[in-house]
N, C-alpha and C positions, 0 to 999 in steps of 0.2 A: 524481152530484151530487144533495145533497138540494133536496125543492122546498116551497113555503109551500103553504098553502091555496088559492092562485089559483094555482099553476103555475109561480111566480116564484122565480126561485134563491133560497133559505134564505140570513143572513146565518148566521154560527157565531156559536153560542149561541141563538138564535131560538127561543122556546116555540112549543108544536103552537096553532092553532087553536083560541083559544077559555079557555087557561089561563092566568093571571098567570105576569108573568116573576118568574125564581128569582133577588129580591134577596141579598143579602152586609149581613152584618148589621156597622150599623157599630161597634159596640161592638169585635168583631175586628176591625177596621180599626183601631181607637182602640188596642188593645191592642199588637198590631205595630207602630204608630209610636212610641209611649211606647216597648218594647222596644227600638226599633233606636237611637233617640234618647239615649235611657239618663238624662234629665233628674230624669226621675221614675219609677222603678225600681217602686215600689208603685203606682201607678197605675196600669201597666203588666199588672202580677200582677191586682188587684180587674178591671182588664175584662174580662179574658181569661177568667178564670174566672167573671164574670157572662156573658158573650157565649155559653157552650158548652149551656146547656140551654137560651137562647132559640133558639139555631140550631134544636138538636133538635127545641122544640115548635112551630115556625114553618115547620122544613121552610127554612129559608136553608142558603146557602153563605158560608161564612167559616172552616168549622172548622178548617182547615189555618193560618188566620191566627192565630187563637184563640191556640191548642196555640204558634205559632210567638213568639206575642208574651207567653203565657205564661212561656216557656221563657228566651228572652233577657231580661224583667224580673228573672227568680229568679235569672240570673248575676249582671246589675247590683243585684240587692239583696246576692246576696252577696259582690261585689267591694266593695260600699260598707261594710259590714259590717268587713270583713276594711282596707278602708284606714283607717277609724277607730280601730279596736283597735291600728292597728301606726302611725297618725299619717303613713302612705303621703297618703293624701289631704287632711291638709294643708299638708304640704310639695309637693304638686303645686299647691295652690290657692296657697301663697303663692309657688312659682316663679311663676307664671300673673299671679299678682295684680303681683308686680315687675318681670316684662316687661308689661305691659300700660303701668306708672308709667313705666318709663324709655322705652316708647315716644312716651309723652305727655312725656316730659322735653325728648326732643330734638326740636332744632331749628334751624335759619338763623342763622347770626349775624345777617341783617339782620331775623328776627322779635323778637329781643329786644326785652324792653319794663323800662323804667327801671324801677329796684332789684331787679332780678332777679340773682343770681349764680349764674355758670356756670364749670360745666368743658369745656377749651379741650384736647380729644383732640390735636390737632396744636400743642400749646403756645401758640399763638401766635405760629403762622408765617403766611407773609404769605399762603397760599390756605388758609384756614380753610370750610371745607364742613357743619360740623355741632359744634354745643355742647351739653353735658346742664345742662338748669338744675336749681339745687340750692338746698336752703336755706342761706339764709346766715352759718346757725348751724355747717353742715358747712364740713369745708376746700375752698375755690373756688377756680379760677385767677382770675377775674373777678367785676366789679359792674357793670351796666351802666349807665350815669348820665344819658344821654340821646340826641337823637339830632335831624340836620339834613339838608336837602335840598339838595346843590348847585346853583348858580345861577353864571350869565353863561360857559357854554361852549356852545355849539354841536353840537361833536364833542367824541370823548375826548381829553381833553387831557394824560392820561398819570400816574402813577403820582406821579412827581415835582410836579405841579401840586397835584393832591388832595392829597398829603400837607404840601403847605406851605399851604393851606386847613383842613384837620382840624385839623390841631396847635393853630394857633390857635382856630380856633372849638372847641375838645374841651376845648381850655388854659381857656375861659373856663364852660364847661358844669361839667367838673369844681369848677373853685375855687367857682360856687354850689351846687355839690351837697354839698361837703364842707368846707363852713365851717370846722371844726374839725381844723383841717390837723393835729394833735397827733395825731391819733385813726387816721390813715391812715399804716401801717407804711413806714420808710421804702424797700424794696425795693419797696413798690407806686406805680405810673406811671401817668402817663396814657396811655390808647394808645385806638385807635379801626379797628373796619372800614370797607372802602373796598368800594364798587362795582369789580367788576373788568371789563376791556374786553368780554367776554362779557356779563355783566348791564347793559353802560351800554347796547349795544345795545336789549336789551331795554326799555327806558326803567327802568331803576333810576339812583336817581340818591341815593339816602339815605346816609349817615354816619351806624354807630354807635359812640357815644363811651364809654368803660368807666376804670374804673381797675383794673391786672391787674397781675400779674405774671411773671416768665419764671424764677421762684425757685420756693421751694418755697409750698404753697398756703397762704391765710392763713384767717382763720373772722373771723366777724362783720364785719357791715354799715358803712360808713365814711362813710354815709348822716349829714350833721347840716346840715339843712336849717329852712325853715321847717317844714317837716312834722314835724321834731324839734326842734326849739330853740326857747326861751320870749325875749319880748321883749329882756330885759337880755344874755341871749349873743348875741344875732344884733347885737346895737348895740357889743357890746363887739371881737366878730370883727370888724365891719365896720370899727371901728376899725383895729385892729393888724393884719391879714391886710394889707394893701397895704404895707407896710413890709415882712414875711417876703420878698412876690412879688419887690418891686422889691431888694431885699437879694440873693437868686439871679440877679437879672438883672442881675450886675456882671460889667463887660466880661471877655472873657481873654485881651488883652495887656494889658500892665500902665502904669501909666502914661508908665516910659520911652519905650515903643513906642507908644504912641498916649492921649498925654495930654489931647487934649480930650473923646476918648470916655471916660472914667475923670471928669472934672470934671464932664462933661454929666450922669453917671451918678448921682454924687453929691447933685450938685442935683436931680434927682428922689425921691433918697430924703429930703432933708433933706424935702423936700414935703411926703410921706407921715410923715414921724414930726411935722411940723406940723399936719398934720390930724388925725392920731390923737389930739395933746396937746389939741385945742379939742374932740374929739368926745367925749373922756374927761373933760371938766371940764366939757361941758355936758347931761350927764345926772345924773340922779339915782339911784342905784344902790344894790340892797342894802344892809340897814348892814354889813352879815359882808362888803360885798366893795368897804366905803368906804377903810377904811385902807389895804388893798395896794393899789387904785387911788391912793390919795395918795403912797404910796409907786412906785408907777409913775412918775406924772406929774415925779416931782421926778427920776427917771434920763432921759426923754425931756426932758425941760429941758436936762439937760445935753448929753446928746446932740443935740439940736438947735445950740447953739454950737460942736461942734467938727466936725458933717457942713455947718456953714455957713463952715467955715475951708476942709474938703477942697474944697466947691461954688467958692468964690471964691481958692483956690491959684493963683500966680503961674505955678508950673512944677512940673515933676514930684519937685523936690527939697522944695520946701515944702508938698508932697500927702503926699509919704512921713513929712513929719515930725507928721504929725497922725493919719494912718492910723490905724496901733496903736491909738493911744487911744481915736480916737472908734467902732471896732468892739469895745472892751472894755463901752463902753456899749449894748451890743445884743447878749449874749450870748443863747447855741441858748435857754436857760430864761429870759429873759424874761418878766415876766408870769405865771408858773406860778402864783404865789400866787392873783391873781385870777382866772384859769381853778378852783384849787380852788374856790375862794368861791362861783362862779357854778355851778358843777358841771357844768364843761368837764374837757376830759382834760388834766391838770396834769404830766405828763411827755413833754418831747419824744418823739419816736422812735427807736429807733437803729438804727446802720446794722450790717450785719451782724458789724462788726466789735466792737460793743458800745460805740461809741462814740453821744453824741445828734447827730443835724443838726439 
């Protein structure tokens, strides 16, 4: 075993008594790592071959590192070389660069954050674990339109409870996200994710609310909010929208079968197309969208007299005899005129069968 100057076991590598120890220059150090690195190919190359004569005149050790980081720079310069000539390297950077995007894309359905549209890998089935958010310029299964917190359960209250809680509160998030009910295809829904019994535990307790579809994907945002609508459309939807809503929400037995739910029904729309007539004659609107409004008011006029014969019908035979007519007053195109005017979406939707609803 070797010994030191005092008699002491030698560490390996240990200089004799008296001489400076034999640094490693770091320039070959620096060369080697750029080489193994491969970031910067020519950096790599300039140390390595700076490193090799101060080794020499210095009396360091590195030179094996030198040569070594030399060596693997001249590969990676001429790999880089050789993938630009042939466009190898950058179809690796933009594979690299698109998994990078779609891994930032995906996400939680409970991370969704409003106006975001996404695609829903599992369709929109009822255990959805992961969405890619997209622009909404591209084809989306979904848009997400908002989102709530459930309140007054204790425990999981079950599948069936949540979903008669969502629908309504989603029912109401949707119709102010999407004022412009014209403008939302009619295959697309309302729908919403649910906390599932696994995550309530965990204290998840959020709703979030989307309009999607289980059809094929649609493009563009159905977004027409205040964040998009100027004063005179939001006052003009605000109008007529509760008349569309409460129109869909006619009973389905008919009135044979349950004729005071069909009268009751009635009389809430008569409501709504009486509020729309005072809300529409007490603004002041565009001149380009005064006449089709005058021309509105004067079909909700009439319409108002014959949804106040169905409201106050004696029986189910003098309900049916007013029917017909007073739904001919409230055709799907309604209003189109003045949606042009206002530069709202001036064509119903149709349903897949190329029919409008």
């Amino acid at each position: 075993m070797p010994y030191g100057p005092y008699g002491t076991p030698g560490m390996p590598g240990a200089a004799p008594y008296g001489q400076p120890r034999r640094t490693t220059n770091g320039l070959a150090i620096g060369s080697l790592v750029s080489g193994i690195v491969c970031c910067l190919p020519p950096l790599g190359l300039v140390l390595g071959l700076a490193a090799l004569p101060r080794i020499r005149k210095r009396g360091q050790a590195g030179k094996g590192l030198a040569i070594a980081g030399i060596v693997l720079s001249a590969l990676s310069c001429l790999l880089l070389v050789l993938g630009l000539a042939t466009g190898g390297f950058g179809t690796a950077w933009d594979g690299f660069k698109e998994g990078v995007d779609e891994a930032a894309r995906s996400k939680s359905p409970a991370s969704l954050r409003t106006g975001e549209c996404f695609e829903d890998e599992d369709k929109l089935k009822e255990f959805a674990t992961d969405v890619q958010v997209v622009d909404c310029a591209l084809p989306h299964d979904g848009e997400a339109t908002g989102r709530f917190k459930i309140t007054g359960f204790s425990e999981w209250p079950g599948d069936d409870a949540l979903d008669e809680v969502a629908e309504k509160r989603c029912d109401t998030i949707n119709t102010a996200y999407a004022m412009d009910t014209w403008a939302v295809p009619a295959d697309v829904w309302t729908y919403y994710y649910l906390p599932s019994s696994q995550t309530w535990r965990r204290g998840d307790r959020t709703v979030i609310c989307a309009y999607a579809t289980e059809k094929e994907p649609f493009k563009g945002s159905v977004r027409s909010d205040a964040t998009t609508l100027n004063a005179d459309q939001m006052s003009y939807l605000r109008s007529v929208n509760p008349i569309e809503t409460t129109a869909y929400a006619e009973p389905e037995e008919d009135p044979d079968e349950d004729f005071a739910a069909n009268r009751a029904w009635a009389g809430d729309l008569l409501k709504e197309i009486d509020r729309a007539r005072a809300g529409l004659k007490g603004r002041h609107w565009p001149a380009a969208a005064n006449g089709p409004i005058a021309e509105l008011g004067t079909t909700l006029d009439a319409a108002s007299k014959k949804w106040a014969k169905l409201a106050s019908a004696a029986d189910a035979e003098e309900y049916w005899a007013e029917y017909e007519t007073a739904w001919k007053l409230l055709p799907a195109e309604l209003g189109a005129d003045v949606r042009t005017a206002l530069g709202l979406t001036g064509t119903p939707p149709e349903s897949p069968g190329g029919a409008s609803v």
